[in-house]
C-alpha positions, 0 to 999 in steps of 0.5 A, spaced: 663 951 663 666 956 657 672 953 654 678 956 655 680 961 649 687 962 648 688 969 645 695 972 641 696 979 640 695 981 633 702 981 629 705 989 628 705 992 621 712 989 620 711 982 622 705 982 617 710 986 611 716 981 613 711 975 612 707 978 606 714 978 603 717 971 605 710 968 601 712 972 595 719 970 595 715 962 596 710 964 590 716 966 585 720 960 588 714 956 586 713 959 579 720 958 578 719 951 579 714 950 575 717 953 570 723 949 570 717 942 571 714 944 564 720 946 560 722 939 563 716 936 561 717 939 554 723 936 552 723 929 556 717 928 550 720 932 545 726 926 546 722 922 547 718 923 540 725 922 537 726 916 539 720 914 538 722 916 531 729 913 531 726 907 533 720 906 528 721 910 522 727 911 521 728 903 520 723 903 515 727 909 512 734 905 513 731 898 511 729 901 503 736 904 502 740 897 504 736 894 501 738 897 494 745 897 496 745 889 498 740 888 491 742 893 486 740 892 479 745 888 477 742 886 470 746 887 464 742 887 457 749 887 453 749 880 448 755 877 451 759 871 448 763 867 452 768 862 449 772 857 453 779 856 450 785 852 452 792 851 451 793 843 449 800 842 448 803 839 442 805 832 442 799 831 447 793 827 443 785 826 445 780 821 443 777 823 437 771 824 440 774 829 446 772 836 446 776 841 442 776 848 444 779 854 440 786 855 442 789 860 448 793 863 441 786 864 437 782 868 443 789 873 444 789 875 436 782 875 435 781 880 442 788 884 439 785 885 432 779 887 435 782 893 439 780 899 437 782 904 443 785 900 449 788 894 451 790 893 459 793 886 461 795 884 468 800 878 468 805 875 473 811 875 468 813 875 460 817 870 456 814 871 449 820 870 445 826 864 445 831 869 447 827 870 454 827 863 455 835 860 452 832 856 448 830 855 440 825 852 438 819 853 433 814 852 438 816 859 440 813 863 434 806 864 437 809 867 442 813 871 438 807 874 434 803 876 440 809 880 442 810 883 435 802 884 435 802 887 441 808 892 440 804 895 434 798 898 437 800 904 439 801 905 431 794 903 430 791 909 435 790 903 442 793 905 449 796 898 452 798 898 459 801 893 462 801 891 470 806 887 473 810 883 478 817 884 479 822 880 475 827 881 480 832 881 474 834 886 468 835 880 464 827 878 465 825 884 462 827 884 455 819 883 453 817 889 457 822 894 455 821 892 448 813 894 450 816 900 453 820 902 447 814 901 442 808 905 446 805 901 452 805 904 458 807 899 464 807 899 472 811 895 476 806 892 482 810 891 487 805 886 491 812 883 494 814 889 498 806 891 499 803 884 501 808 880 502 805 876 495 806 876 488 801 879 483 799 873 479 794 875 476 792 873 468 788 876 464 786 882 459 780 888 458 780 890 451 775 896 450 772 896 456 768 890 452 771 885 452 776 880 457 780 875 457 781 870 465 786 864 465 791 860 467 796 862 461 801 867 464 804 871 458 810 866 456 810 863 449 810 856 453 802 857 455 801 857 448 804 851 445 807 847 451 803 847 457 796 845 459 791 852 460 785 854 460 781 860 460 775 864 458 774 870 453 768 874 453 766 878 447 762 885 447 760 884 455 761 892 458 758 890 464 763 885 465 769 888 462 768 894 466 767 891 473 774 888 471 777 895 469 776 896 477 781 891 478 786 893 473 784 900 476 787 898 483 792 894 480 795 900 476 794 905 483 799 900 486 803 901 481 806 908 482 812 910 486 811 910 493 804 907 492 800 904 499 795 901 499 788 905 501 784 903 506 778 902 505 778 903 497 775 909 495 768 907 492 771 907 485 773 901 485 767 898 489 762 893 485 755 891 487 756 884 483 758 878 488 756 872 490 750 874 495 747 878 488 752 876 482 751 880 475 744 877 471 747 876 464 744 873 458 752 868 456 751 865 450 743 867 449 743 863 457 741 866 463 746 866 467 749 869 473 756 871 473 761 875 478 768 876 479 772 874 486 779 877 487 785 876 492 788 878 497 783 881 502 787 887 502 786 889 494 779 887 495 774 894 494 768 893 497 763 889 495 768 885 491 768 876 494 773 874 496 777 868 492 777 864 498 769 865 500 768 863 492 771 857 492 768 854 498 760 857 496 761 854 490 764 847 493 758 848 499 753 850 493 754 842 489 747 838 489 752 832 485 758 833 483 765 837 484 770 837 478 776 840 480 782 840 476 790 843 478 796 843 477 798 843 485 794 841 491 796 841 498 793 844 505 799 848 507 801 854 506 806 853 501 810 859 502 810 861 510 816 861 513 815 856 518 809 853 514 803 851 516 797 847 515 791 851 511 786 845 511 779 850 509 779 848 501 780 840 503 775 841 508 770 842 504 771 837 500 771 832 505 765 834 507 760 835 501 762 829 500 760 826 507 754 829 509 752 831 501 755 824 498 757 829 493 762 826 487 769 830 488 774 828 481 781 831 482 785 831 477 792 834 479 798 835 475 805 831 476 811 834 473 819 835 474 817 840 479 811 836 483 813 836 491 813 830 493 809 831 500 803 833 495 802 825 494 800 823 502 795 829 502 791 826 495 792 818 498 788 821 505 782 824 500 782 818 495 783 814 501 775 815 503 772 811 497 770 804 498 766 799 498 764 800 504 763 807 505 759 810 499 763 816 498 765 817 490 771 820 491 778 819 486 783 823 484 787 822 477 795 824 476 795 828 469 802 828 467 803 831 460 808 826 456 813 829 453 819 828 447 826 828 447 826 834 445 821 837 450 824 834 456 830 840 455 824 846 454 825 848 461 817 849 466 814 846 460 810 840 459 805 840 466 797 842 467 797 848 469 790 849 468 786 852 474 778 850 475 773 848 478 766 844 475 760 843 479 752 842 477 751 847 478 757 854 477 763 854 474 769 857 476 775 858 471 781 863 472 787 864 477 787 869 482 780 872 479 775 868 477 767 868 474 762 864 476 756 863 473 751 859 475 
């Protein structure tokens, strides 16, 4: 039996037209498709190029410039001399065997004879001369001196600048007018309204080469009647001019009007830190010096900050700890109310626990001594026992005084600021040098 075959009737010419066009309008469809699948294609791999770039190349680029940025070429080749120099206060005898260093005096004659273009000094205050402070003593003379030097610079060709604190009082600026009236250039800080704070910084840059950083402020009692001690640093630009950046900020602060910028522009910025410090002959020794600042507000990028100073050096003694103050309490001293700041004393506390490092504490005690300081000293003295291996001891330094001294007023006390380990050293105020 045949199979049934089932015939359709040939479409006519326009159903045949109608699907010829109906295919066309497929194929352009379908090409416009394609087209849009490849040029898709194309850029999904030209991202992916990218990101491929971004993620592999692009990091080894970025690897090499911060490694230069984090380690520059912070080598110095000047021959830099660094004197330590103290105040001793008259009256106030060492063993005759002791160390005795050049005088706070000696260094500031010897960098205002040496100035040949320039002296820029920041300070907290200036009571050089008897009359500032009420009083008639002989002791004034030196401080005396160093203001008559200072007052003939501009005659011998050097610009002084000085930056300072607010006095609160006309009738404390009678060494800044007399400044003013021979030459010098003076701006007023006025960190009180800017940080709530002080500027009580202490030291100079004379020639952009030579510096000095201590406890002495700019009175005549730091040179005779009260305990200091300082540095001096002869024909060291690199240091010298890293200070000028601190100086610079100081001075921008110092116009009317003045804010503070954040961030710094990259003027005032320094590669030298604790993480990569300046390489720097001291002495004919290798040495490893930088330069801490507080507050953070005023501290430019790259520059440590004093309080992260103070703890690496704590946190970096094998052996030993040798700190010397006039004041030592864990509290924010001027905060309103007050509050327990307990950073400093903890390290302490626990380079001597886990490290058994030895910790000397030599505090100062005075007519202005705060009696709650003593609690804080007997907690940290407390640890040393027989028992317990720790080498802890604190010392109360009292500078003695005559008759006569006693009616000298805020004299005869330490005012020294340092701190010693086996390995760094750590000398100045509000800035400090650390040079391991």
């Amino acid at each position: 039996m045949k199979p049934k075959v089932v015939y359709k009737p040939i479409s006519s010419p326009e159903g045949i037209e109608d699907h010829v066009v109906y295919m066309g309008r497929l194929q352009n469809n379908a090409r416009r498709y394609y087209q849009c699948a490849l040029v898709i294609a194309i850029l999904v791999t030209v991202l992916f190029c990218l990101m491929a770039a971004q993620l592999l190349l692009f990091p080894l680029l970025c690897t090499s410039s911060t490694e230069k940025s984090v380690s520059p070429d912070n080598s110095c080749s000047d021959p830099c001399s660094l004197v330590l120099v103290e105040s001793i206060p008259e009256g106030l005898e060492y063993s005759s065997n002791a160390t005795i260093n050049p005088s706070v005096y000696q260094s500031w004659k010897r960098l205002l004879s040496q100035a040949q273009s320039s002296v820029d000094i920041a300070s907290f205050y200036w009571t050089l001369t008897n009359k500032d402070t009420h009083t008639n003593h002989s002791s004034a003379s030196q401080g005396e001196e160093i203001l008559q030097e200072m007052m003939k610079l501009k005659q011998r060709g050097v610009r002084l600048r000085v930056a300072v604190n607010p006095s609160g009082s006309k009738a404390k600026d009678a060494d800044i007018d007399a400044l003013r009236d021979s030459g010098a250039e003076v701006r007023v800080v006025n960190l009180p309204h800017l940080t709530s704070g002080v500027l009580h910084t202490k030291f100079w840059v004379v020639d952009g080469k030579h510096i000095y950083i201590g406890s002495a402020n700019m009175d005549w009692r730091s040179l005779t009647q009260v305990k200091e001690l300082g540095t001096a640093v002869y024909n060291c630009t690199c240091l010298a001019q890293d200070l000028g950046k601190i100086f610079d900020a100081y001075w921008v602060l110092g116009q009317d009007n003045a804010t503070i910028p954040s961030p710094w522009p990259d003027t005032f910025s320094t590669t030298y830190n604790k993480e990569t410090p300046l390489e720097v002959s001291l002495n004919s020794t290798a040495s490893l010096v930088y330069l801490s600042s507080s507050p953070p507000p005023l501290t430019a990028k790259g520059r440590t900050d004093d309080i992260d100073s103070i703890l690496s050096v704590i946190d970096d003694a094998k052996k030993f700890v040798y700190i010397s103050v006039m004041d030592y309490t864990p509290t924010e001293e001027f905060s309103k109310p007050r509050r327990y700041w307990p950073a400093i004393d903890n390290h302490l506390r626990k380079a001597v626990y886990e490290r058994h490092v030895t910790v000397r504490l030599l505090i100062s005690c005075w007519g202005n001594t705060k009696p709650n300081m003593f609690p804080f000293l007997q907690s940290l003295a407390a640890l040393q026992s027989n028992k317990s291996h720790y080498d802890i001891e604190v010392k109360i330094f009292v500078v003695p005084a005559s008759e006569e001294q006693k009616h000298i007023p805020f004299a005869r006390v330490n005012h020294n600021k340092y701190m010693v380990t086996d390995r760094v050293a750590y000398i100045g105020k509000y800035i400090a040098a650390c040079i391991k």
